[in-house]
N, C-alpha and C positions, 0 to 999 in steps of 0.2 A: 658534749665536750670533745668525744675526737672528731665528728665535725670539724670543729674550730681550730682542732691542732692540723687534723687531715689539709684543709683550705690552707691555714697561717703557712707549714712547709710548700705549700703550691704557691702562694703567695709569692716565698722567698726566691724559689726555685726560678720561675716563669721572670720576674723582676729582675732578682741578678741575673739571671743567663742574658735577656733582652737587652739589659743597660748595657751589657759587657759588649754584647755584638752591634750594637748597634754605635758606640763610639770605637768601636774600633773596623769593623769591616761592612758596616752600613751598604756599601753598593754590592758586594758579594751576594746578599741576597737581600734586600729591602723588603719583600713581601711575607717571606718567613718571620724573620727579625720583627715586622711592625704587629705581625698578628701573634707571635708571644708576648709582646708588650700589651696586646691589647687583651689577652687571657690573665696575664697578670692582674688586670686592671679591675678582670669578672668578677678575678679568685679574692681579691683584694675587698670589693664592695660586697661578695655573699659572706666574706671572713666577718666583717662590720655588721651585715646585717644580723647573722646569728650573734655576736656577743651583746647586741643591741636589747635583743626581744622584742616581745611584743607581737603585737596582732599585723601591724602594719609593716615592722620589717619583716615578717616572716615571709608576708603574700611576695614581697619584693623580693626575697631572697629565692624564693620559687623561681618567681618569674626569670629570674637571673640565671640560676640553675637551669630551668627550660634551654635559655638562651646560650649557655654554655655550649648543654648538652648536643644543641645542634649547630652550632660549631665545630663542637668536636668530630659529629658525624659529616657534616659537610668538607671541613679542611681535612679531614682522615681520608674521605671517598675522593675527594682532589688530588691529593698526594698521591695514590695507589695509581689515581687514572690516567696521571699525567704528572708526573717524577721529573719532568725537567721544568717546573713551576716553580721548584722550590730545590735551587741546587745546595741548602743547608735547610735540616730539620726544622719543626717548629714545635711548641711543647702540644698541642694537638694531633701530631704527621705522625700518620698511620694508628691511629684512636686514641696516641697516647703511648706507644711502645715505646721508645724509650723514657717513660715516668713510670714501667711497668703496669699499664693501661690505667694507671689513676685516673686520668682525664676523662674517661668515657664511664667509667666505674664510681667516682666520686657524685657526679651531679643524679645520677639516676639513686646511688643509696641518699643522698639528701633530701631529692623529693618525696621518695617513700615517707622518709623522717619527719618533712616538715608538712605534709599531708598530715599525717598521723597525730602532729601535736597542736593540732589548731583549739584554739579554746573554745569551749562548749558556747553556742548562743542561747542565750537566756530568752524565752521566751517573756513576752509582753500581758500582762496581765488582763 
């Protein structure tokens, strides 16, 4: 369950902040700006996958998580290497500091989590 609240707040966060800049200062930085929209999008579809259940959205909500997580480490090692890519943060830029590293921190306790809760395969008689 905080999973799901942990994502929902990320959710909200990454969403509004991206709508907000991107109808209003859009050319100031378009590459920041599209790639918290498109974190919004992660956070949004593993939020869905965990309230969903099941066996199939789980492996999804992994996979997602994965995918997240190295986002985050790639647009985090971006930002650090090369700071004039992005002349406005992004909710990834710099692993997540300003989210107080939720970003880098969120997908890795998830897969722990969602490793841990796969259901038992029934063996075949």
């Amino acid at each position: 369950m905080l999973l799901v609240w942990l994502y929902g707040v990320m959710v909200v966060g990454a969403v509004s902040r991206s709508a907000v800049q991107i109808a209003t200062e859009f050319d100031k930085a378009p590459l920041a700006y599209s790639l918290s929209a498109v974190a919004g999008l992660v956070y949004g579809f593993i939020t869905y996958s965990l309230v969903r259940g099941g066996e199939r959205a789980r492996r999804a909500a992994l996979v997602c998580c994965a995918a997240e997580l190295a986002g985050v480490l790639i647009v985090g090692t971006w930002t650090l290497a090369d700071p004039s890519a992005f002349p406005d943060a992004t909710v990834w830029s710099d692993y997540g500091m300003g989210y107080l590293f939720i970003p880098v921190l969120l997908p890795i306790t998830a897969m722990f989590w969602l490793r841990g809760s796969r259901t038992p395969q029934q063996s075949a008689p």
